[in-house]
C-alpha positions in Angstrom: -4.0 2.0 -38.3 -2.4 -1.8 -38.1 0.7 -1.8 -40.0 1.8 -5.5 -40.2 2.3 -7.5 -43.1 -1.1 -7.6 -45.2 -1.2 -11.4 -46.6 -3.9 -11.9 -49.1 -4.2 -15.8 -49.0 -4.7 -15.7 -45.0 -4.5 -12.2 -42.9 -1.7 -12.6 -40.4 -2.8 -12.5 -36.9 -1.3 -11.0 -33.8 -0.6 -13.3 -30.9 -2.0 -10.6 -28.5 -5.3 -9.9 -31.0 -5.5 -13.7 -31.6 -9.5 -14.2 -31.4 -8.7 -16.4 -28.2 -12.3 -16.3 -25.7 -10.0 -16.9 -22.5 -7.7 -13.4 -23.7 -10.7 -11.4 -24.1 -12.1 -12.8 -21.3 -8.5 -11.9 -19.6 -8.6 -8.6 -20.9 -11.9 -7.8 -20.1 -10.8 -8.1 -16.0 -8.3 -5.2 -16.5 -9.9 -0.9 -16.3 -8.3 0.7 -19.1 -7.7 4.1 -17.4 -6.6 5.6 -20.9 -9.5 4.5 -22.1 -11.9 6.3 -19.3 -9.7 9.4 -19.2 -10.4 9.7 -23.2 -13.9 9.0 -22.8 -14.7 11.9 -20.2 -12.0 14.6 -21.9 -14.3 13.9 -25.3 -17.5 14.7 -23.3 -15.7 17.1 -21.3 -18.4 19.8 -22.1 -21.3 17.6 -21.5 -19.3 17.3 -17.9 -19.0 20.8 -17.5 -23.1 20.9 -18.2 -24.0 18.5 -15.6 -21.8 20.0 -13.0 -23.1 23.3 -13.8 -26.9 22.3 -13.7 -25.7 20.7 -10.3 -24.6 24.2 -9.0 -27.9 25.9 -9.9 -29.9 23.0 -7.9 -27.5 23.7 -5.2 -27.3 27.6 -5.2 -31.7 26.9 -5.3 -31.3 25.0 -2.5 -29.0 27.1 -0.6 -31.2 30.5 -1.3 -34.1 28.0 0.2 -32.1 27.5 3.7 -32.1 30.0 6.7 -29.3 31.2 7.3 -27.2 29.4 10.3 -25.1 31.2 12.7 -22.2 29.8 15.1 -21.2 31.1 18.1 -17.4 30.0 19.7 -16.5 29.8 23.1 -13.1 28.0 24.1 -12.3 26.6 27.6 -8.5 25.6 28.7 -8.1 22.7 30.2 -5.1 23.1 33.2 -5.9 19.7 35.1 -4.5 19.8 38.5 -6.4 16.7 39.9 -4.3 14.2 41.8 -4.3 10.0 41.7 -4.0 7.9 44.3 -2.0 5.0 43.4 -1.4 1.5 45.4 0.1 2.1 49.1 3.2 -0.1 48.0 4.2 2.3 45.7 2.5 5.7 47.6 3.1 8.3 44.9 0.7 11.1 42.9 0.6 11.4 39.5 -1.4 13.1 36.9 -3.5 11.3 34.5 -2.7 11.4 30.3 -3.9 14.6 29.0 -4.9 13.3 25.7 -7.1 10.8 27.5 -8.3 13.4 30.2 -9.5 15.7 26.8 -11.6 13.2 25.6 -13.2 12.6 28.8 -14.2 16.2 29.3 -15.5 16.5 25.8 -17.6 13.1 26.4 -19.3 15.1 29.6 -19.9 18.3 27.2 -22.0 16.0 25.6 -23.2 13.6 27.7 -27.2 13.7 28.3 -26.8 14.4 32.0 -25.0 18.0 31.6 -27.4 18.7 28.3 -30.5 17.9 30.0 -29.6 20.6 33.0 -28.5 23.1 30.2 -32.4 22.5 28.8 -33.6 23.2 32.1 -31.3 26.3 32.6 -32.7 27.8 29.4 -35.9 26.8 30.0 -35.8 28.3 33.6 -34.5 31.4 32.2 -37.4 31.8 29.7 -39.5 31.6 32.3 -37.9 33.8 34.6 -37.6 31.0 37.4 -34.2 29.6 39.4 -33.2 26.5 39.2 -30.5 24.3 41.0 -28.3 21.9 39.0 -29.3 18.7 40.4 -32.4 17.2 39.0 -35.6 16.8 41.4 -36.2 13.4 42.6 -39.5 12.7 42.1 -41.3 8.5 42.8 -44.5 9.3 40.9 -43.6 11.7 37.9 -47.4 13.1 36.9 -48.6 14.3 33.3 -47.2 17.7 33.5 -43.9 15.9 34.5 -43.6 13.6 32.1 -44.5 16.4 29.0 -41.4 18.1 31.0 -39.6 15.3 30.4 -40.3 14.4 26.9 -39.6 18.2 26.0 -36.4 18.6 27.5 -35.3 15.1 26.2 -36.4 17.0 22.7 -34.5 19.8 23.5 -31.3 17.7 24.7 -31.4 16.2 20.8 -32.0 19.7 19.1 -28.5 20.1 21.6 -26.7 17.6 20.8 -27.6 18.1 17.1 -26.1 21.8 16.8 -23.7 21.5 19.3 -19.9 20.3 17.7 -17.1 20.2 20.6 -13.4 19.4 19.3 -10.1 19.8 20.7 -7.7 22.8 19.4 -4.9 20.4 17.8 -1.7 21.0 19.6 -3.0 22.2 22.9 -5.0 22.1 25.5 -7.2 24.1 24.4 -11.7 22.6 24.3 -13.5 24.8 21.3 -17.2 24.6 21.7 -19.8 26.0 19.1 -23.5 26.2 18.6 -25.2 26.5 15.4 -28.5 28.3 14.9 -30.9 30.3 13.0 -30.1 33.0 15.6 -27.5 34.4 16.5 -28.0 35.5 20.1 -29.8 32.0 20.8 -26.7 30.2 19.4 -24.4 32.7 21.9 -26.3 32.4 24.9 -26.9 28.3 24.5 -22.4 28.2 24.0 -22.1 30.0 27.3 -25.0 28.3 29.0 -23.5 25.4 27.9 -19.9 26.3 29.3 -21.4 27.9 32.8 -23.0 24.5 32.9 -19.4 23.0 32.7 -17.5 24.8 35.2 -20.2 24.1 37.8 -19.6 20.7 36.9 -16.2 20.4 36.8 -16.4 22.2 40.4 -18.3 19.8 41.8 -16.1 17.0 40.5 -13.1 18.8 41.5 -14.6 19.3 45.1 -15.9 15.3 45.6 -12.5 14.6 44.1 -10.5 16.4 46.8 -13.1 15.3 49.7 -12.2 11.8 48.3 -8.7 12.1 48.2 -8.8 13.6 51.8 -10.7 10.5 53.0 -8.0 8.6 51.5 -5.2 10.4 53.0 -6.6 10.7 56.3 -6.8 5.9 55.8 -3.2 5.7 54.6 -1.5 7.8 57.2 -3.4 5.7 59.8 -2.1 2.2 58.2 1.4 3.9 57.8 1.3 4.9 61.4 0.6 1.5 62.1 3.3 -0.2 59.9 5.9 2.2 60.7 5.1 0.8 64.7 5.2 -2.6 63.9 8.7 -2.2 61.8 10.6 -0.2 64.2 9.1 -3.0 67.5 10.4 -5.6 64.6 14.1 -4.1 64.5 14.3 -3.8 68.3 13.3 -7.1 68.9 16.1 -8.3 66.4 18.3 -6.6 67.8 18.1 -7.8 71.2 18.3 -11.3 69.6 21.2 -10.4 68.0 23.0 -9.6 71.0 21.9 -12.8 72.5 23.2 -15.1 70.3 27.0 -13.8 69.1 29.4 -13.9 71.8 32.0 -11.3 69.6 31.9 -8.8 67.1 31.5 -9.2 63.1 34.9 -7.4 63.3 36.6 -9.4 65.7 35.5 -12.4 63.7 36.9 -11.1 60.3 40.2 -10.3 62.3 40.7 -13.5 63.4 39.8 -15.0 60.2 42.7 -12.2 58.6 45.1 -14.0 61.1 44.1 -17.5 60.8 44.3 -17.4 56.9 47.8 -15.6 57.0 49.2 -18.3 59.8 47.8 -21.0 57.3 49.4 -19.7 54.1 52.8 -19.8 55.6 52.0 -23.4 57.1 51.2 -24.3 53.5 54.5 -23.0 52.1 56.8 -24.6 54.9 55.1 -27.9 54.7 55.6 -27.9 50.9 59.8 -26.8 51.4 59.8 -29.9 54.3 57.9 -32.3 51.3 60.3 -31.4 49.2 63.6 -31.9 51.4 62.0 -34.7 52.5 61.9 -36.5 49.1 65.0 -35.1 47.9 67.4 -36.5 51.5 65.1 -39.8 50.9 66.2 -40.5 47.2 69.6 -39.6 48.3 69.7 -42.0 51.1 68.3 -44.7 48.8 71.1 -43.9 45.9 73.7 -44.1 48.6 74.9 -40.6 48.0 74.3 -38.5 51.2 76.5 -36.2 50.9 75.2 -34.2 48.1 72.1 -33.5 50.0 72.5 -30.0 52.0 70.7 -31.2 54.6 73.2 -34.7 55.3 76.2 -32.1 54.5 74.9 -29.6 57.5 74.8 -32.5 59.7 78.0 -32.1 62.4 78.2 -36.1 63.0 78.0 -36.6 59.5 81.0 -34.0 58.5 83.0 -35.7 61.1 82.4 -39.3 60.1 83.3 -37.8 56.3 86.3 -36.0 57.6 87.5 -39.7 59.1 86.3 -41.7 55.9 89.0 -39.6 53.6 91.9 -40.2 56.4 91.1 -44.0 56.4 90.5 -44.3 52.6 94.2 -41.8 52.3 95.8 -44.8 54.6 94.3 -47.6 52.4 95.2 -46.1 49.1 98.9 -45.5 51.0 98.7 -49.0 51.9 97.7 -50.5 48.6 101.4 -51.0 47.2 102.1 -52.5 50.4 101.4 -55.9 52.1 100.5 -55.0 56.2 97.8 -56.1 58.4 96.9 -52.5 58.9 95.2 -52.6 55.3 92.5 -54.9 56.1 91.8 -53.2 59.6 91.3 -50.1 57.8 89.0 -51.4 55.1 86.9 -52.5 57.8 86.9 -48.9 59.4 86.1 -47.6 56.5 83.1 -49.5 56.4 81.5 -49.3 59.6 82.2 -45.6 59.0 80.0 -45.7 55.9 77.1 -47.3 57.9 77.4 -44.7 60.5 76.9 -42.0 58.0 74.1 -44.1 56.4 72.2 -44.3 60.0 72.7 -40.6 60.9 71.0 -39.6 57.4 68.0 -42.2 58.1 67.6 -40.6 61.5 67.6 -37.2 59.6 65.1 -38.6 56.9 62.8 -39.6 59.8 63.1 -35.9 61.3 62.2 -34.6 57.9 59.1 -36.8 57.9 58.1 -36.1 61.7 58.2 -32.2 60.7 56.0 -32.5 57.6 53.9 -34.8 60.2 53.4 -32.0 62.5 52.9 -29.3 59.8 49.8 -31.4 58.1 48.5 -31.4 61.3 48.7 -28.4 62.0 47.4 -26.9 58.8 44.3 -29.3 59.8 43.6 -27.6 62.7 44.0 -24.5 60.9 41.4 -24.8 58.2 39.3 -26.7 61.0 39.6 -23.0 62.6 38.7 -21.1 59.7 35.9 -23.1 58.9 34.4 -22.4 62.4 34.9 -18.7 61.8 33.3 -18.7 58.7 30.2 -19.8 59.4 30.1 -17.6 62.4 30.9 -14.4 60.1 28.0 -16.3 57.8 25.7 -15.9 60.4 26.3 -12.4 61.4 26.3 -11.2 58.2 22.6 -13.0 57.8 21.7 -11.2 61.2 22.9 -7.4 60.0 21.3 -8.0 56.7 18.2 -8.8 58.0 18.5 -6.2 60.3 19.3 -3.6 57.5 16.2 -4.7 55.6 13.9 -4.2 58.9 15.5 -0.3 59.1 15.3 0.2 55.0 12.0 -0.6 55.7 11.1 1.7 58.8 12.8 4.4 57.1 10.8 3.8 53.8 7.2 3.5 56.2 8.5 7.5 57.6 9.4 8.7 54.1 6.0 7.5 52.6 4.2 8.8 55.7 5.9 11.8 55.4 4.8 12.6 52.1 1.3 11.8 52.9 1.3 13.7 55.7 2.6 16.9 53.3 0.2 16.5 50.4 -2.4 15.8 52.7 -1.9 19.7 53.8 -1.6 20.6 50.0 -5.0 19.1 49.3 -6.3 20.7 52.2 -5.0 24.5 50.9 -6.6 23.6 47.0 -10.1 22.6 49.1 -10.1 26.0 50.7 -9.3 27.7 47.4 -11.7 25.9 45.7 -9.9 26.0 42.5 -11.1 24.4 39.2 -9.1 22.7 36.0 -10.9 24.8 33.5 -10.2 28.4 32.6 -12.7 30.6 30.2 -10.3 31.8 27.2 -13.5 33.3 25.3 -17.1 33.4 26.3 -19.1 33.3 23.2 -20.2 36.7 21.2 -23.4 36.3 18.6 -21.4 36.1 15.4 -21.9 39.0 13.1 -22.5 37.0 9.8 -24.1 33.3 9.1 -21.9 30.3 8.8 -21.3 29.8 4.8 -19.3 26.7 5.1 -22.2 24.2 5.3 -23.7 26.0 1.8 -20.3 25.8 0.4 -20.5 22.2 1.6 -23.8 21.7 -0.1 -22.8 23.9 -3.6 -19.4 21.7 -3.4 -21.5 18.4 -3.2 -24.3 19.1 -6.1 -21.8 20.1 -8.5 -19.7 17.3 -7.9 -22.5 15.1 -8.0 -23.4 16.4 -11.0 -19.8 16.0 -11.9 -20.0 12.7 -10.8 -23.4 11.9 -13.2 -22.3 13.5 -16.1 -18.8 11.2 -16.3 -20.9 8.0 -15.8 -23.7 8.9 -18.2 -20.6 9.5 -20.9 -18.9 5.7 -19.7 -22.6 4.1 -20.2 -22.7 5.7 -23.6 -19.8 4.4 -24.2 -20.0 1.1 -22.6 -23.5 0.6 -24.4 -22.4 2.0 -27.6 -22.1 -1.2 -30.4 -19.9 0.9 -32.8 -16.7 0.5 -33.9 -14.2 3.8 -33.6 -10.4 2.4 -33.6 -8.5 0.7 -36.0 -8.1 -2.1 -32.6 -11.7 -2.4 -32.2 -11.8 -3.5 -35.7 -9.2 -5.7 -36.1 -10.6 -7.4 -32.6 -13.9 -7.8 -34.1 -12.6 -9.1 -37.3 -9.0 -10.6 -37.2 -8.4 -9.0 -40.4 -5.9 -6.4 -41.3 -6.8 -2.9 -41.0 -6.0 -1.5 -44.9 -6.8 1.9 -44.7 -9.0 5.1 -43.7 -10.6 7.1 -45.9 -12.1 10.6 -44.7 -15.0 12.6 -45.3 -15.2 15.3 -47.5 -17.7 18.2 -46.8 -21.0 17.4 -45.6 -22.8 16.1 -48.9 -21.4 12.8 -50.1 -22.2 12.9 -53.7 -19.3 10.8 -55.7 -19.3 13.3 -58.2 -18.3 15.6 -56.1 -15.6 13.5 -54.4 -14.6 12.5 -57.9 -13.5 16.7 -58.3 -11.3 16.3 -55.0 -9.7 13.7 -56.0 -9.0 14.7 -59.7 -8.7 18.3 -58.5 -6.7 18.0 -55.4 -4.5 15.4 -55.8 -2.6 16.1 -52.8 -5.7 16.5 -50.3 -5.9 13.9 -47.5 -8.5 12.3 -49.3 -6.2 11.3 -52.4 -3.5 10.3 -50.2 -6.1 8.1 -48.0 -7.4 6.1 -51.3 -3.7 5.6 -52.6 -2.9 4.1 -49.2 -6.0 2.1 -49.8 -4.9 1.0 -53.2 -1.0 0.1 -52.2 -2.7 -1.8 -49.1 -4.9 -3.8 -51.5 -2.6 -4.1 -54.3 0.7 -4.5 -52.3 -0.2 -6.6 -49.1 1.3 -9.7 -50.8 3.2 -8.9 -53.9 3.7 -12.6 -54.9 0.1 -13.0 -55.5 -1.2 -9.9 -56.3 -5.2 -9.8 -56.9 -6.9 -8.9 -60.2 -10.4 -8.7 -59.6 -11.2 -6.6 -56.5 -14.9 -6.7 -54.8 -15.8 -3.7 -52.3 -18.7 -4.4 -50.0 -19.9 -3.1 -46.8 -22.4 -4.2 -44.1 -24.9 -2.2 -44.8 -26.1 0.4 -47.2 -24.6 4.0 -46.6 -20.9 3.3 -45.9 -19.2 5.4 -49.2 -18.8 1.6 -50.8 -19.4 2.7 -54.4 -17.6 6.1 -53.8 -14.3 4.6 -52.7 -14.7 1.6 -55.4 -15.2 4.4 -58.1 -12.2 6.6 -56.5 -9.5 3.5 -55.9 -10.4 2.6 -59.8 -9.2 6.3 -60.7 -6.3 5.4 -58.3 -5.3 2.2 -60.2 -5.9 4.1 -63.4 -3.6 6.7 -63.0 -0.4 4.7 -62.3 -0.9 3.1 -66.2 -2.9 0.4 -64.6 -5.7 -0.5 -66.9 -8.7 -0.5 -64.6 -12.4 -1.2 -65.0 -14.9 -0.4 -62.4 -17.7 -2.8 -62.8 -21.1 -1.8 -60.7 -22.8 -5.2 -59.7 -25.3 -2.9 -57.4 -28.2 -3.2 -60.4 -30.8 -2.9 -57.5 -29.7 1.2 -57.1 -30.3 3.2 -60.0 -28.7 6.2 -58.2 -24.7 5.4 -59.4 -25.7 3.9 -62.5 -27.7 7.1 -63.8 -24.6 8.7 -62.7 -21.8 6.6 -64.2 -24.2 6.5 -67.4 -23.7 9.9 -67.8 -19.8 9.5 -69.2 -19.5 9.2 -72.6 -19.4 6.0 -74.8 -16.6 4.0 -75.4 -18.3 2.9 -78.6 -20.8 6.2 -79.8 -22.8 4.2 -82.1 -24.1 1.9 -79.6 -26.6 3.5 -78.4 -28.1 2.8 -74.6 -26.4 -0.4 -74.3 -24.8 -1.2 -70.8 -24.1 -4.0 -68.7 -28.2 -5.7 -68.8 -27.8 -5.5 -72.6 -24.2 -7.1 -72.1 -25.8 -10.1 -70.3 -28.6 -10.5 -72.4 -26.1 -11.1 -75.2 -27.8 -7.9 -77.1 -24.2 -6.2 -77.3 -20.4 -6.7 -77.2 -18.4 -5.5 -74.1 -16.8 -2.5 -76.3 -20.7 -1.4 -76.1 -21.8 -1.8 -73.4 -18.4 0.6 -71.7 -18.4 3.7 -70.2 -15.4 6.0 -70.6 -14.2 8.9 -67.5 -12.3 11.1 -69.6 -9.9 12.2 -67.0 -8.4 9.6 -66.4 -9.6 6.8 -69.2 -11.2 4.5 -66.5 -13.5 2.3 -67.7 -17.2 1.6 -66.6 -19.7 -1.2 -66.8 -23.0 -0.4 -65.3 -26.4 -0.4 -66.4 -27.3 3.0 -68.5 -30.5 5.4 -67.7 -32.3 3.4 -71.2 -32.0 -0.2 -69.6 -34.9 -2.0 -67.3 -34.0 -5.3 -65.9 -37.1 -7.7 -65.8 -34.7 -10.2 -64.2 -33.7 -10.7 -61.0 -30.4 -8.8 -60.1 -29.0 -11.8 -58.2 -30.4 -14.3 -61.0 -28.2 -12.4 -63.5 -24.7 -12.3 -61.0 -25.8 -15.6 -60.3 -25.5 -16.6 -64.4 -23.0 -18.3 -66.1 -23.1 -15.0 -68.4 -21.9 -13.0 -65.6 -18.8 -15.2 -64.9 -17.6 -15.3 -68.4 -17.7 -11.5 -68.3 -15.9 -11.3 -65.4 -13.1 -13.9 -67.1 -13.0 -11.6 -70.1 -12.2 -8.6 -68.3 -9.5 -10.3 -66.4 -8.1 -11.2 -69.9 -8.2 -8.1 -71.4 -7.5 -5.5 -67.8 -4.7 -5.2 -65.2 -7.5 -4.5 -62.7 -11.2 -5.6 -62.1 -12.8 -3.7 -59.3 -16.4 -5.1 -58.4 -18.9 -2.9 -56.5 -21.5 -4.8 -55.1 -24.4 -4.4 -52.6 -24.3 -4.5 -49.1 -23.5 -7.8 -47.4 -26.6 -8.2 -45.0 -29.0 -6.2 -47.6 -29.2 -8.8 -50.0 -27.3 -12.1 -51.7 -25.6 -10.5 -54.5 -22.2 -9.6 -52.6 -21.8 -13.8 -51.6 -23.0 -14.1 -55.5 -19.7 -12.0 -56.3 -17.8 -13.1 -54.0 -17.3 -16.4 -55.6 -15.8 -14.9 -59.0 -13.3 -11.9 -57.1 -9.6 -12.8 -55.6 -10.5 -11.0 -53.1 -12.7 -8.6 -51.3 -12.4 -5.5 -49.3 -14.7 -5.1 -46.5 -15.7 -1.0 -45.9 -16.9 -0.5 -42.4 -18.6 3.0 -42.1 -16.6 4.6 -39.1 -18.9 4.9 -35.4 -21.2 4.1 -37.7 -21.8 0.4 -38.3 -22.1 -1.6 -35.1 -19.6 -4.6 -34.6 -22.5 -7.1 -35.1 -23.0 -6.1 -38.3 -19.9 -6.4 -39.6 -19.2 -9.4 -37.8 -22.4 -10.9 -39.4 -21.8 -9.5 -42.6 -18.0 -11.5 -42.8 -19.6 -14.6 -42.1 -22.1 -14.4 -44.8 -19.5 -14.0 -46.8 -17.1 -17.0 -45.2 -19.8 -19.1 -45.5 -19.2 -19.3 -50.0 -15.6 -19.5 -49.3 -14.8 -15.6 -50.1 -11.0 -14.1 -49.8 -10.9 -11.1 -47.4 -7.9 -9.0 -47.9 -9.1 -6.8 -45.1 -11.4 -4.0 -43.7 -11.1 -0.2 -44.0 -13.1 2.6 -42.4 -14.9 4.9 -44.4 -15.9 8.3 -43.9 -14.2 9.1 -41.0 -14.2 12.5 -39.1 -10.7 13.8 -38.7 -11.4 16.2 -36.0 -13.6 13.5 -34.1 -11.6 10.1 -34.9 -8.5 11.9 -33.1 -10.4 11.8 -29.5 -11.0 8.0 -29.7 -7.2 6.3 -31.0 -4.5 6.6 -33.7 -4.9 6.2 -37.2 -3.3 7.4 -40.5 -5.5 10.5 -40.3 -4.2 11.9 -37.3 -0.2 11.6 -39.1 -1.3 13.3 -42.1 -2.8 16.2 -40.8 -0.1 17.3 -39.1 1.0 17.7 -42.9 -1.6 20.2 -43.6 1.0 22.4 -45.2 1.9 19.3 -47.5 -1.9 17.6 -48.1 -4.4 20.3 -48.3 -8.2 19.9 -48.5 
């Protein structure tokens, strides 16, 4: 049931019911798995049906079948066959197992070992022999040609019942034949594995004849290469010899020596650099003799020893005047110059040294360099030479191992062994094969499964009525006010009247209060005083409901007046006529009398005397000669209905069906508002959509919709509604 605000003046809309074409188109792309689910667990048993009338066709068809038999033999597969590879690698390998499987299953059934397996059984029927190679004929006659044609039959009726599959995990080939009898299907399995071996032994003896042939040309080529390689490192040898005139040893000696002699060239020429520029800055300072190498000169310590005695004499002179002085300063002077032209002469000996040291680390590295590429070219020589032996002792390995296999091959062609090994020759099985009539059992009742859900979803899908409180308010964009239920399986109001007077706190009572609080309560600012019930059609509990919500309004100290505007049906106005008079001495005056002008309204009223509710509907006495719709039509009618809004808290208007004739737009006109029944998976969403735009189209007030006469135990299966709440009550609202 919707539960948002009901508004009166204009029914609030939800944004994701909002009447929009592109959202419904939208929604319409989506399954609704909820939706299919529900659909097939209501029809659940009508599933159930077609799945079992599937079973019976399949258990017919089953008894109608012969029964099959299957006969098992299984083969191991121990593949010993060698490969061959390229010479430049010269090794054997196996081929992949998984790959090898499938290849022996594709030869149990190719055409070429089926069609000798149909001439084996066909031989044996006769009581002939035959060989396993087919006769080569030019010409094939008649008779051969009928051969042919049968046995390419009979290689189909094969290949139809034969089923070849590898055991998963091993190595292991199952084969099995299927027939109507059982010793037919045995003896076909082991024809068809006898068959097999002989082919596999053939294979496995033009295999080893091949790899033989191809032993027998390798050897010979390796024969040949390992010649040429070994005349090849001989001849390189001898050139070898030839052109070094010492040994790679002898040169890496000598280059040992060389490159220590030249290290400790190196370092003395760096010590004589450096005394060098040490005595030359010296000598240019003028200050010799704090070099080492001017101190450890002889001349120069003598010359110094003489250069203090003269310089004692001059300073021992200096407080004197004598001749002597000057002589002596001129000593002391040419002294000075001798020391300063012994230390140039050692300078120049310093330079001559590191002369003859650069030189001789030139001739040095000159030396080296020589040796070098002479060690260079040996080492190129040996290499070569040690790829030309690699290489002759590879050629003698390879041959070797051809040489040894070939021996091995020859031992397996004497033996005459084969990769396949007979685990279990087929037996004729005991009992037929039931898995392909389970198959077929399985498959009819799921089909019928299968028919039965999508027979229920195109009842569904094709079905135009409306069973949720969502349907509804997508079909109409009004607010949902209530559901009302039925009550036993006859209809009569007077009957439903005694429910609700008798059982106040049955689901029904609580239903039409709902309905009244949702009419009278949706918008308690402007709350309605004159209330018209229609429906599409006729048969949706309209004038039941209208009758029942005015004892409703009644019994809360609401005066109410029910007002029946149907004058067409005679059915609810003999029955409201029935009720006693308000006024007794009127007579049979009722509501034609009323708008004739013949009576007062206190005359022309009707009294329940339960609950004090007051009637106006035509009595049994009265026959209009005017038109129904004239008279709702009349300016008589509307001051009636102003004079009961005067003088009641509640008008409730019960009118025709919308699309049955004009008199519910007639009413429309003079009501606040109007309360649209739809008959629950009754009325079809055309209907109702057609019968709220006859009524749109005089401007009428729609408060809302409500279903009537809903089935509890049925309205549960399709969605949620107030119903479904308040039976869980049952304790508290019982029927």
């Amino acid at each position: 049931m919707y539960t948002g605000p009901l508004v009166v003046n204009e029914p609030e809309r939800r944004p994701e019911f909002d009447r929009d074409p592109e959202y419904f188109q939208s929604e319409s792309d989506f399954i609704d798995l909820r939706k299919i689910v529900s659909v097939i667990w209501r029809g659940k048993l009508f599933v159930l049906f077609a799945g079992l009338i599937g079973f019976i066709i399949g258990s017919f068809l089953v008894s109608r079948e012969e029964p099959i038999y299957i006969a098992t033999a299984n083969v191991l597969f121990e593949p010993e066959r060698l490969q061959i590879v390229d010479s430049a690698n010269a090794t054997v390998g196996r081929q992949d197992l998984s790959n090898e499987i499938g290849n022996q299953i594709a030869i149990l059934t190719s055409t070429t070992l089926l069609s000798r397996v149909a001439k084996n059984l066909d031989a044996a029927d006769r009581g002939q022999s035959t060989n396993s190679q087919a006769p080569e004929v030019e010409r094939p006659t008649a008779e051969e040609e009928s051969a042919a044609r049968r046995y390419r039959e009979a290689v189909s009726i094969l290949r139809k019942n034969l089923m070849v599959s590898q055991v998963i995990g091993s190595r292991v080939i199952e084969i099995t034949y299927a027939s109507t009898d059982a010793d037919h299907a045995a003896s076909v399995t082991n024809a068809i594995v006898d068959e097999f071996l002989r082919f596999q032994t053939a294979s496995k003896n033009q295999d080893v004849a091949a790899a033989i042939d191809l032993m027998d040309q390798r050897i010979a080529d390796f024969r040949e290469r390992i010649a040429r390689s070994e005349d090849a490192l001989a001849q390189a040898r001898l050139d070898l010899v030839e052109r070094q005139t010492q040994s790679s040893e002898m040169t890496r000696t000598q280059l040992t020596v060389l490159s220590e002699e030249l290290a400790r060239v190196r370092i003395d020429l760096a010590g004589a650099r450096s005394r060098y520029e040490r005595s030359a800055r010296a000598l240019a300072a003028d200050n010799v003799w704090r070099v080492p190498e001017f101190r450890e000169s002889p001349l120069i310590q003598t010359l110094r020893e003489r250069e203090l005695e003269v310089r004692e004499m001059i300073a021992s002179e200096s407080q004197t005047v004598s001749p002597n002085r000057t002589k002596n300063i001129s000593t002391l002077e040419e002294i000075r110059d001798i020391i300063r032209e012994e230390a140039g002469y050692i300078v120049e000996a310093l330079k001559f040294n590191i002369d003859s040291l650069e030189q001789r680390e030139q001739q040095l590295v000159e030396a080296m360099r020589e040796l070098e590429v002479v060690a260079i070219n040996q080492a190129t020589d040996e290499l070569y030479i040690s790829g030309l032996e690699r290489e002759v002792q590879g050629n003698q390995a390879i041959y070797q191992s051809y040489t040894t296999r070939q021996k091995e091959i020859s031992e397996e062609a004497k033996l005459g062994s084969t990769d396949l090994r007979v685990l279990s020759r087929a037996e004729p099985p005991a009992s037929p094969d039931r898995l392909a009539s389970n198959r077929l059992l399985a498959a009819t009742s799921a089909s019928g499964l299968l028919l039965g859900m999508i027979i229920l979803l195109l009842r569904e899908r094709l079905s135009n009525a409306l069973r949720s409180s969502q349907e509804l308010y997508e079909a109409t964009s009004l607010p949902i006010l209530a559901s009302v239920p039925v009550v036993g399986r006859r209809r009569e109001t007077g009957k439903l009247v005694k429910n609700f007077v008798n059982r106040p706190d049955s689901i029904l009572a609580e239903s039409i209060r709902n309905l009244r609080t949702s009419i009278l309560y949706g918008d308690p600012e402007n709350q309605p005083k004159v209330i018209m019930f229609t429906s599409s059609v006729v048969g949706e509990g309209k004038s039941a409901i209208s009758f029942l919500v005015g004892l409703a309004s009644q019994k809360t100290e609401r005066k109410t007046i029910l007002v029946n505007c149907d004058m067409r049906n005679r059915k609810h106005a003999n029955l409201y006529s029935t009720y006693k008079k308000l006024d007794q001495s009127s007579g049979g005056a009722g509501l034609g009398a009323l708008l004739r002008g013949e009576c007062t309204l206190e005359e022309a009223l009707f009294v329940e005397s339960g609950s004090g509710l007051h009637l106006l509907t035509l009595s049994q006495a009265e026959n209009l000669s005017e038109s129904p719709a004239d008279l709702l039509s009349s300016d008589r009618f509307a001051e009636i209905i102003n004079l009961l809004r005067e003088k009641y808290d509640l008008v409730i208007l019960d009118t025709p069906a919308a699309l049955a004739v004009t008199d519910a737009r007639l009413v429309a006109r003079l009501a606040d508002t109007v309360v649209y029944l739809v008959r629950w998976n009754k009325t079809s969403r055309n209907a109702v959509k057609e019968g709220l735009r006859r009524l749109r189209s005089v401007d009428a007030h729609i408060s809302g919709c409500a279903f009537s006469l809903v089935y509890q135990s049925k309205a549960r299966k399709y969605a949620d509604n107030e119903l479904i709440y308040q039976h869980g009550y049952a304790g508290v609202y019982r029927q």
